[in-house]
N, C-alpha and C positions, 0 to 999 in steps of 0.2 A: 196850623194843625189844631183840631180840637179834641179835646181830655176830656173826660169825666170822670166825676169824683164821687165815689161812694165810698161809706162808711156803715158803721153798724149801728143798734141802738144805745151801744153802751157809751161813746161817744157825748149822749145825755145834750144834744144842740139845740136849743128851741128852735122850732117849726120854721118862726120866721127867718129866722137866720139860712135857714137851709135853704128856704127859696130863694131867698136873695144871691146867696151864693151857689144856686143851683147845684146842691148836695144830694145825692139821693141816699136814704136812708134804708136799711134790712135789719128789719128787728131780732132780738133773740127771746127767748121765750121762756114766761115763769107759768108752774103746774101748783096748782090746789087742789088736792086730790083729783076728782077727772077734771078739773074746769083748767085749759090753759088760755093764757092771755099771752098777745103780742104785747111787749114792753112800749112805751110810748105811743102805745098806736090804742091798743085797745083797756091798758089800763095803768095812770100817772102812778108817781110816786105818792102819793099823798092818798092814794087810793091804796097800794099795794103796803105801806103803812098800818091804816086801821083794819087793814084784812087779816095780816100778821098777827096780830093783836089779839083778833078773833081766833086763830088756830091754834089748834093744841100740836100741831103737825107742823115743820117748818114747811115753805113750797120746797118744789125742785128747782133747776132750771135746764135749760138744751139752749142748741148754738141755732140758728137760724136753718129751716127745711131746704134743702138742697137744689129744690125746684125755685125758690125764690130768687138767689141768685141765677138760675138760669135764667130765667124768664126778665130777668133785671138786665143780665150781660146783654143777650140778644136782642133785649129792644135797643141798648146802648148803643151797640156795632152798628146799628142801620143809621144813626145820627153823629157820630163817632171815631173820629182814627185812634181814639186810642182811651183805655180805659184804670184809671189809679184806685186803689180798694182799699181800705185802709182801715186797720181794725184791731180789735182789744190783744194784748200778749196771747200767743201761741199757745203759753207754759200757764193760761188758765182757759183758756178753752179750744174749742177745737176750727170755730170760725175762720180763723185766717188760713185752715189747710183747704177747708171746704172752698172757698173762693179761690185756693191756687188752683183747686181741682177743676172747677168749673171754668174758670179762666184759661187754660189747658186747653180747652175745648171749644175755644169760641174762632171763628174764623176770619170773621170781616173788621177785626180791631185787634190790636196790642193790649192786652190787659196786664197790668203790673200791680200786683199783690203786694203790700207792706205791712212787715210786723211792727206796729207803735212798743210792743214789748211793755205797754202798762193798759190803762184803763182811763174812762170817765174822763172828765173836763181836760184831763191831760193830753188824753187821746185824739181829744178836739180841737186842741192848736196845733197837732199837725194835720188836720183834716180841713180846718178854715184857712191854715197858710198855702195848702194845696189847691184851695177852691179859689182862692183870689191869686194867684200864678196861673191857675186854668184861667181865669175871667182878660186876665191880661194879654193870652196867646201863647205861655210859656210851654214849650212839648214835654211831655213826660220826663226825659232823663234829666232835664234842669228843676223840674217839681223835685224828682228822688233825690237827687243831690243834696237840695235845700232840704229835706227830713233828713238826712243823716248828717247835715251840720246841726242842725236843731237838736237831735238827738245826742250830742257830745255834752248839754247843760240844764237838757228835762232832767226834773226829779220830781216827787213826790213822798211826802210822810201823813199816814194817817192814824188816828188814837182809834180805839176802837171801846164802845162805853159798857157793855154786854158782856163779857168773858160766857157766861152761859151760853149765849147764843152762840159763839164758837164753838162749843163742846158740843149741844145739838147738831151743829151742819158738821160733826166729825175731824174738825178745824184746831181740836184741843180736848184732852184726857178730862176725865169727869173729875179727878183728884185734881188736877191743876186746875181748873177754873173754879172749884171750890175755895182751895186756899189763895187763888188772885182775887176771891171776888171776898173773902174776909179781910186779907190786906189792901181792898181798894187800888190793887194794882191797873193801870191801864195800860196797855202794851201799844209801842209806837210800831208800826209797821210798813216795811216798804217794800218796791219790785226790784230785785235783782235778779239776774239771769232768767228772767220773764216769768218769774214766781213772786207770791208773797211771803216774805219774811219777817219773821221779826225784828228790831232795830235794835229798841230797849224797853226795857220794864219801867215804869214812869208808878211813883207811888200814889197820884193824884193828877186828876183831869186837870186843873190847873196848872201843876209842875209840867204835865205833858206837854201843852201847846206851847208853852214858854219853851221846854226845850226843842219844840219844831221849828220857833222864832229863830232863837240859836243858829242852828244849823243853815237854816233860809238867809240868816244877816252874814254868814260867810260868803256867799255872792254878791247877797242884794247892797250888803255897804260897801261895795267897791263903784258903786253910781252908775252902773250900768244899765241903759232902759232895757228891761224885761215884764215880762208877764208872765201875772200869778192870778192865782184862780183858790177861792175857800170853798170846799164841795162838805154838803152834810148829809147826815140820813135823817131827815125831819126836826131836825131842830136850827132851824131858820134865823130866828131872833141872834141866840149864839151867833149864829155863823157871818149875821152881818155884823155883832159887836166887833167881832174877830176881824172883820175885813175891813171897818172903820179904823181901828187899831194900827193895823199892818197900813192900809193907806197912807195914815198919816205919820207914821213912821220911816215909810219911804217912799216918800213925794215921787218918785220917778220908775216908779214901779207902778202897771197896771193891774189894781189887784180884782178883780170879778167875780160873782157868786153864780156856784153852782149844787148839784145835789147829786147821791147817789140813788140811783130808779131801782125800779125792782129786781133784774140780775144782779146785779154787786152788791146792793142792799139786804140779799136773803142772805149774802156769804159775812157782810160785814154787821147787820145788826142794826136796828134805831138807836142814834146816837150818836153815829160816826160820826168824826171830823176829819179835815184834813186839808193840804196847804202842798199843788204844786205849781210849778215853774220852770219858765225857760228864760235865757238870755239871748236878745235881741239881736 
């Protein structure tokens, strides 16, 4: 039997990776006033960064145009018994209904929708362990199976460096990120119940990632191979001292750098950091 595997852009997978593992990719989409751009396709992280920068506006974003996914499934079916979708939390956008929708409708393949129930680099080890289970001949219900054992030990914690910028995207009252951004507070935040929450109030960018270490050493010093992944919003340098850090700290842990693109990055702000994983 053959699968294919598509994913979204929030996923955040370099190119090459994607053809290697024969991924297909459907962007979602950031707005600057009328100008919108497909994410990873028509304008990088590093791009949508010093644009930000430029606006006195933050962008918008939407979920990916509903004809794309058609046009995606129905090439898929003609090459295809069966088709795996796999894509950002439900409970922050709307993508993973639109794909059951269209998937619904397709006739000459099985197409099976999955909610990863988070975002970005995290979203992507369950999107690479499905593309090399497809590569193998594995059918569909042994790929799902393998995402919801995965899914028992993904986590993710991000610091977010901006409080302002959350109070612009509507994300946090103007009185509170007034008095967070006088006491230097940085808030940890993570997905439960396929939203973003907050974890804890961290009184400094320092004490923060130290207490994301924390929390990560409750799995990772039990020795178990897993992979981890450090994702930033433009601050790179950081992000691979962090991941030097974390590597050498736990030798047996694959730790890898990634970054948050333009969708996640308008909600979270330049500056983010952040540290997820699974067990192996």
């Amino acid at each position: 039997m053959r699968t294919a595997i598509v994913t979204d852009s929030t996923a955040y997978i370099p190119k090459d990776v994607l053809d290697r593992l024969d991924i297909h990719m459907v962007p979602l989409n950031v707005t600057f006033g009328d100008a919108s751009y497909q994410e990873e396709t028509e304008i990088t992280d590093l791009q949508f960064y010093m644009k930000v920068r430029e606006q006195e506006e933050l962008p918008k974003t939407s979920q990916p145009a509903i004809g794309l996914f058609v046009e995606l499934f129905e090439r898929l079916a003609k090459e295809y018994d069966a088709i795996i979708s796999i894509h950002l939390s439900s409970g922050i956008s709307g993508t993973y209904q639109t794909a059951t929708t269209v998937g619904n409708m397709i006739k000459n393949a099985r197409v099976y929708t999955y909610d990863s129930e988070i975002s970005c680099a995290v979203q992507g080890f369950y999107v690479r362990e499905a593309a090399k289970m497809a590569q193998e001949g594995q059918g569909p219900e042994a790929i799902i199976a393998r995402l919801n054992e995965m899914k028992q030990t993904v986590d993710a914690y991000f610091v977010v460096d901006d409080l302002n910028h959350l109070q612009r995207g509507g994300r946090l009252n103007s009185a509170a990120a007034f008095i967070g951004s006088l006491l230097q507070v940085k808030p940890i935040l993570y997905f439960r119940d396929k939203v973003i929450v907050p974890f804890e109030k961290i009184r400094t960018r320092k004490k923060a990632l130290k207490r994301i270490i924390e929390i990560f050493d409750e799995k990772a010093s039990k020795g178990m191979p897993m992979e981890a992944v450090v994702i930033h919003a433009n601050c790179e340098e950081e992000a691979k001292r962090w991941q030097a850090e974390l590597q050498a700290l736990y030798p047996h842990v694959n730790v890898s750098l990634s970054y948050f693109g333009a969708v996640i990055g308008t909600h979270l702000g330049e500056g983010a950091i952040g540290l997820g994983w699974y067990v192996k």
